[in-house]
N, C-alpha and C positions, 0 to 999 in steps of 0.2 A: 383434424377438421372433419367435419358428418359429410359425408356424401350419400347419395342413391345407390342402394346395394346391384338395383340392377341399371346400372350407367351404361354407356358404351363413351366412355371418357370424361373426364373433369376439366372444366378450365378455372383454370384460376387465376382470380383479380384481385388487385390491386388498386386501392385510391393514393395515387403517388404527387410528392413535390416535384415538377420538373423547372422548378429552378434552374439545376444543372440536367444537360441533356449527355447522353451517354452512358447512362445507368445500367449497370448489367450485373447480372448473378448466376452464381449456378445452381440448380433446382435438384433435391432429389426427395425423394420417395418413398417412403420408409426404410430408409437406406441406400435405393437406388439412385443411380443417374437419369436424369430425366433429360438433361439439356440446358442448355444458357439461355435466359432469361436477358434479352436486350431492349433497351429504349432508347431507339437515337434523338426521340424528339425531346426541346428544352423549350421553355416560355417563363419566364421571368415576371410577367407579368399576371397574364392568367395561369396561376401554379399549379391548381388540382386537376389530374389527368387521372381516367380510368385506362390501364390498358391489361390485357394478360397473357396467359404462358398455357398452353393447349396440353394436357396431361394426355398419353395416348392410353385404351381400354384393358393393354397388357398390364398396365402399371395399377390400376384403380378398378377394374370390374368386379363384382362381387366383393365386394367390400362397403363398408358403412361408417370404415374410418379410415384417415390415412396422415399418418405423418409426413410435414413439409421441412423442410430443413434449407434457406438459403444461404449460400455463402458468395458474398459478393466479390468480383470479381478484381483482382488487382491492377491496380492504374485505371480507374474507373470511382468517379463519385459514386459518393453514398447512395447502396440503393435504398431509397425512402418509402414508407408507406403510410397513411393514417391508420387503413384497415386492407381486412384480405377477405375474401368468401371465394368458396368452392361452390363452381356451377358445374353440374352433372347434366351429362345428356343423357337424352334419353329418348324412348319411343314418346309417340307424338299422344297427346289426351287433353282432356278439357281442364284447365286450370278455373276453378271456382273458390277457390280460399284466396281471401283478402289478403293485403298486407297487417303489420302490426301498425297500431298509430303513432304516429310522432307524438317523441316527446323530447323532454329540457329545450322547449323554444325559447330561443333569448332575442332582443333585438337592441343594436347596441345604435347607439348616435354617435357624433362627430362632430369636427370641426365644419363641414359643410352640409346642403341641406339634403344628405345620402341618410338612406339606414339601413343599417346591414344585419341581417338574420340569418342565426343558425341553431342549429338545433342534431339533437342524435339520429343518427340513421334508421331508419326502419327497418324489420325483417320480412321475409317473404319464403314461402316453400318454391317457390321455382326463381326470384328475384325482380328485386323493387326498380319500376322499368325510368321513373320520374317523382318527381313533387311537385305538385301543383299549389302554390301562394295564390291565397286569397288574402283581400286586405281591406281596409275603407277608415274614412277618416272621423266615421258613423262605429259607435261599441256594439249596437245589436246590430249589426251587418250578419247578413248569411250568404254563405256558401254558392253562390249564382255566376252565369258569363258573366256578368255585370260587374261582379268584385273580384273575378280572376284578374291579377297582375303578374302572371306570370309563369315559366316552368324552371324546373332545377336539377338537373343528372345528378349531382351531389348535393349535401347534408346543408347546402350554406345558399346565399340569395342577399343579391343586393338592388336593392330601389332606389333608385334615384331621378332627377327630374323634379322635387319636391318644392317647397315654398319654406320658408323661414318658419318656426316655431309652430308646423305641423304636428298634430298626435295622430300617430298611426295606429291601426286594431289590428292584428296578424293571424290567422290560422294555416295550417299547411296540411294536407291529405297525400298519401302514402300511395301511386297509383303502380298497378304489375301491368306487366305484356298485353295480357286478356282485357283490361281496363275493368278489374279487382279495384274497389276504393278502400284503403282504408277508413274507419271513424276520422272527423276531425280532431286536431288536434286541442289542448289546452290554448285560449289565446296571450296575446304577449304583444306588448305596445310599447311605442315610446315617443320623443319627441322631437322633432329634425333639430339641429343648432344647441344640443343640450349635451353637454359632457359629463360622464360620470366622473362624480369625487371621488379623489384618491383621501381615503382617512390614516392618519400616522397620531402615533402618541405621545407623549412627552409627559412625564413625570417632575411637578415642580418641587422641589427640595431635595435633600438627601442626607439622612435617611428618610422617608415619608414615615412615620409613625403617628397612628391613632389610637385612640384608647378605646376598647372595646365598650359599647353604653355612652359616651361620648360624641356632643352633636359635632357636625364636621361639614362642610361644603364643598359641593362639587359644580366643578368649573368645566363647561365647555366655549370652545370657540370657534367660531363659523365663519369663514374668509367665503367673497369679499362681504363685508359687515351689511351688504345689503341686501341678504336671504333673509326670506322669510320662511317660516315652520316652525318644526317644534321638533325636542333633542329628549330623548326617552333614557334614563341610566337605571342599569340592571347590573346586579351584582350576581355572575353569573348566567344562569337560565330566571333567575327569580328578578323581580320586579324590584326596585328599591322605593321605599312609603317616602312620598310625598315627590316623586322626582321622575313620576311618567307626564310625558307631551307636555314640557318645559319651552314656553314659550322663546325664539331667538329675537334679543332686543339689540339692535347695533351691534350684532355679530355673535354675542354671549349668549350662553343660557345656565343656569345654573339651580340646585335646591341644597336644601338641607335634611340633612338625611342623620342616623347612626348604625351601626354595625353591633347584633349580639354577640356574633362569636370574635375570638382574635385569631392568627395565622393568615394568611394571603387570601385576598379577595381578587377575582378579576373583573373588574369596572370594563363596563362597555355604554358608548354614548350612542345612541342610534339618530343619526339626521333623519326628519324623513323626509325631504327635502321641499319643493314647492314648486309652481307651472313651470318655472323655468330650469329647475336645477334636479337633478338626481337626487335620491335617499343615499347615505353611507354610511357607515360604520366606523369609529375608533373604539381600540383598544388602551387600556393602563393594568399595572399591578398595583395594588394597595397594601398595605402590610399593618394589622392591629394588631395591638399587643395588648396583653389584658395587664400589665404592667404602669400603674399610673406613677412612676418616681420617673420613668425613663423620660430625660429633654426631646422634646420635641421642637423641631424648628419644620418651619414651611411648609406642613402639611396641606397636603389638596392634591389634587391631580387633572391636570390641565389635558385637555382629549383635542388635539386641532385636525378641524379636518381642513385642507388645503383644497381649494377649488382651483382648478385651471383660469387661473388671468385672464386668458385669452379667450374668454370663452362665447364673448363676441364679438371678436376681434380688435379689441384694443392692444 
């Protein structure tokens, strides 16, 4: 880990599960003993706890790297971590370098009208002190008291409080000690009461065989049969002719397509979904053969993607 070559000691942190409370390790040093690493606190609920382990100046000074080595301690749960960073002390100065921006914001829905955001950590030369969520149910929202919804000691954030088939607009800003802003982030939305599809594949027949130049049809299917969008199939990274943004009609979508080459193609069905439902993905293999004597039975390949039942609460 990079420290401050001129430190007067390191602490080192942790973003730990405390599920289980009683987590302990023992710490050493580039070889050395440093000391046992304890956390008698547990929450089960609220799981992400920042806490750390005080490196003393003998162990770290004049250095700008140092190896950590935990070994956890026996008769004690798992010591857990997401991540670790090394904070060096040091003489006292003006921190004026930002943090880095967040990024990978994701924001996922549910069964109720919560949404939960997370995203990667930020970096910081002396470290990232919060994140500040902005939000609004407006796309060109900016960055104002107005649209602050909230703070976050770690990478994740949850909203709640919302109304049924709300679209949220999300960005998140990186703030240090000094109150250093990072840039804003990429923004990232979703929609309260909307669950992502899970896509799974199923191949109908066996063997599937095509014949290479030979027209062929491809079958998808959309649960429950009363989505609307369109289902894009790609043979590969390349597009397949005639079978982008295929209309879903009472659940199916489908085109007609052929295949130049023969040997394994990988079919992929893209939902993209509509106001109420997530975009997803299925996957299939396909198999042509440039061999036209060989029986063919059942060729097609049926791509389902399965939507949660439940998904307003029926």
């Amino acid at each position: 880990m990079t420290v401050d070559a001129d430190n007067a000691g390191v602490a080192l942190r942790r973003t730990s599960d405390q599920r289980q409370s009683d987590q302990s390790a023992q710490v050493f040093i580039d070889g050395q003993f440093a000391g046992t690493w304890l956390q008698p606190l547990g929450n089960p609920f609220h799981r992400l706890l920042d806490d750390s382990f005080l490196l003393p100046a003998s162990l770290t000074e004049g250095k700008t790297q140092i190896t950590v080595r935990l070994v956890p301690t026996a008769e004690h749960p798992p010591f857990s971590a997401a991540r670790y960073q090394a904070l060096s002390t040091v003489a006292p100065f003006v921190d004026s370098q930002p943090p880095s921006m967040v990024s990978g914001l994701h924001v996922q829905s549910g069964y109720n009208n919560v949404l939960t955001l997370s995203w990667r950590p930020a970096s910081d030369d002396v470290g990232v002190d919060h994140y500040a969520v902005y939000g609004s149910t407006d796309p060109a929202f900016t960055d104002t008291p107005a649209t602050l919804i909230g703070v976050a000691q770690v990478a994740s954030f949850t909203h709640g409080g919302l109304g049924l088939w709300q679209h949220w607009y999300y960005r998140v800003i990186a703030v240090d000690a000094a109150g250093n802003t990072a840039p804003p982030s990429d923004a990232a939305s979703a929609t309260t009461g909307v669950l992502p599809a899970t896509a799974t594949s199923t191949i109908v027949g066996a063997p599937v065989n095509v014949v290479a130049g030979a027209a062929m049809v491809l079958f998808a299917t959309v649960s429950p049969n009363f989505l609307g969008g369109t289902v894009a199939f790609s043979d590969g990274d390349a597009a397949l002719p005639g079978c982008a943004a295929r209309p879903v009609i009472l659940g199916y979508a489908s085109c007609v397509t052929t295949f130049a080459t023969d040997g394994p193609h990988p079919i992929t069905a893209a939902y993209s979904g509509d106001f109420f439902h997530t975009p997803s993905v299925g996957f299939a293999s396909l198999n042509v053969t440039a061999d036209r004597d060989v029986f063919h039975v059942a060729f097609g390949v049926l791509i389902q993607f399965l939507h949660d039942r439940h998904l307003f609460g029926l």
